[in-house]
N, C-alpha and C positions, 0 to 999 in steps of 0.2 A: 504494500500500500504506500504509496504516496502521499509524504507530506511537505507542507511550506513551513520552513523554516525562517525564522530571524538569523542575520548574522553575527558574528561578535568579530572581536579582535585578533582571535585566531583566526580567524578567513582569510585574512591579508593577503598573504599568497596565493590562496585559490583564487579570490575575486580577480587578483592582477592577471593570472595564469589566462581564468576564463575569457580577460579584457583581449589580451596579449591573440588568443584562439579566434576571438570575435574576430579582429581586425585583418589577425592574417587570412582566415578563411573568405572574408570581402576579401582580398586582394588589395588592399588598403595601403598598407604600407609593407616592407622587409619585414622580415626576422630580428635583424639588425636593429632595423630603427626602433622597434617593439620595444627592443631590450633596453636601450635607451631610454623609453617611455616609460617602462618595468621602475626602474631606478629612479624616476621623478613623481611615479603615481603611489608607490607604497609610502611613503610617508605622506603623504597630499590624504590618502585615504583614511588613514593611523588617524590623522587627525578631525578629519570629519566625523567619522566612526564615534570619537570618542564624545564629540558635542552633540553629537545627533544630527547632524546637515545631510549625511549621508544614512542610508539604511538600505542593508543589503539583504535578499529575500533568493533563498534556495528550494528546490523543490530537490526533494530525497529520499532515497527507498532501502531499506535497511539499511541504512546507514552510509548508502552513498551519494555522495549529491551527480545526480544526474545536469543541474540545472541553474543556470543563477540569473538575476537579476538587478539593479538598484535604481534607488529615487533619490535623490540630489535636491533635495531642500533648499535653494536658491534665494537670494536677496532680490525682490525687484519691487517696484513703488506700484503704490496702488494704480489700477488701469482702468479703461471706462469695458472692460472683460472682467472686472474684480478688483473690486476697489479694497480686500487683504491685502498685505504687503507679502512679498514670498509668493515663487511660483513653481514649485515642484517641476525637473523633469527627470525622464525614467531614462534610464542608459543600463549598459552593460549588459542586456541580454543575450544570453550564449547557453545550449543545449549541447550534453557532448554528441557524439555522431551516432554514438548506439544508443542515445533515447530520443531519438529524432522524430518526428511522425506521431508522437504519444501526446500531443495538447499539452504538454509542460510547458511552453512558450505563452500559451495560453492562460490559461492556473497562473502562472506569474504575472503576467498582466494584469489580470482578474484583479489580485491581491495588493499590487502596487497602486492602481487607480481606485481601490478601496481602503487604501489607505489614507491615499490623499482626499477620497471623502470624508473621512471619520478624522483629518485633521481642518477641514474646511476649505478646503481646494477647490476652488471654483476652473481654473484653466490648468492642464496642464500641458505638456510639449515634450517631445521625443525627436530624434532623426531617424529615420528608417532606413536600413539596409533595403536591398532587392528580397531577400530573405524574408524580413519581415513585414515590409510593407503589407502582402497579403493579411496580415495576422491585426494588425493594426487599423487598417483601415475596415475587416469588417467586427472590430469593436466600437466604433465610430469617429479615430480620429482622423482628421483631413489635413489637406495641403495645405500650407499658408504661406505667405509671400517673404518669408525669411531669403538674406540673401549675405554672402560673406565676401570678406576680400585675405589672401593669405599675404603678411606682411615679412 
């Protein structure tokens, strides 16, 4: 049976590992660069973890986590979308490869955007891979006119 987990500060590793799997599997960036990322996100994590900014959410089956995900409790001024301050978004979702197919991408969603209900989350925001996109959009979240420039 399948359950959703909270994270702690033992996860560190895993979360990064899972981040690290996310990104190379997009094709995203090297190995290389990853590892480099590895080395600026564990402590970046360490410390969110410990204030609660961050909260990380596994799905796990005797004891093994199949599955992770997190929500990033973000600073942002109230909007005429939610005039709270703070806008939750959900990152690091990653399934290993042999529990693919099983709705744990799903189940984790579920539970991430019921979280941020039950802390009064009126908007919240993600980036979708091609992977995910599907899973995403028939939960109900849409495109929006978000745009970056790499400096």
């Amino acid at each position: 049976m399948v359950i959703i987990r909270r994270s702690t500060m033992d996860d560190v590793a895993l979360i990064a590992a899972q981040r690290h799997s996310m990104f190379l599997d997009n094709e995203f960036a090297t190995a290389d660069e990853l590892d480099t990322m590895n080395v600026a996100f564990e402590p970046w994590l360490r410390e969110r973890l410990a204030d609660g900014r961050y909260l990380g959410l596994f799905a796990e089956e005797d004891g093994v986590v199949l599955a992770g995900a997190g929500i990033l409790f973000n600073d942002f001024p109230p909007h005429y979308l939610h005039v709270e301050a703070g806008r939750p978004y959900l990152l690091n979702f990653y399934t290993e490869p042999v529990a693919r197919g099983r709705g744990l991408a799903k189940e984790l969603l579920k539970a991430c955007v019921e979280e941020c209900r039950v802390r009064g989350c009126k908007v919240v925001t993600l980036h979708a891979s091609k992977f995910g996109r599907p899973i995403y959009e028939k939960f109900g979240f849409e495109q929006t006119n978000e745009m970056m420039i790499k400096l």
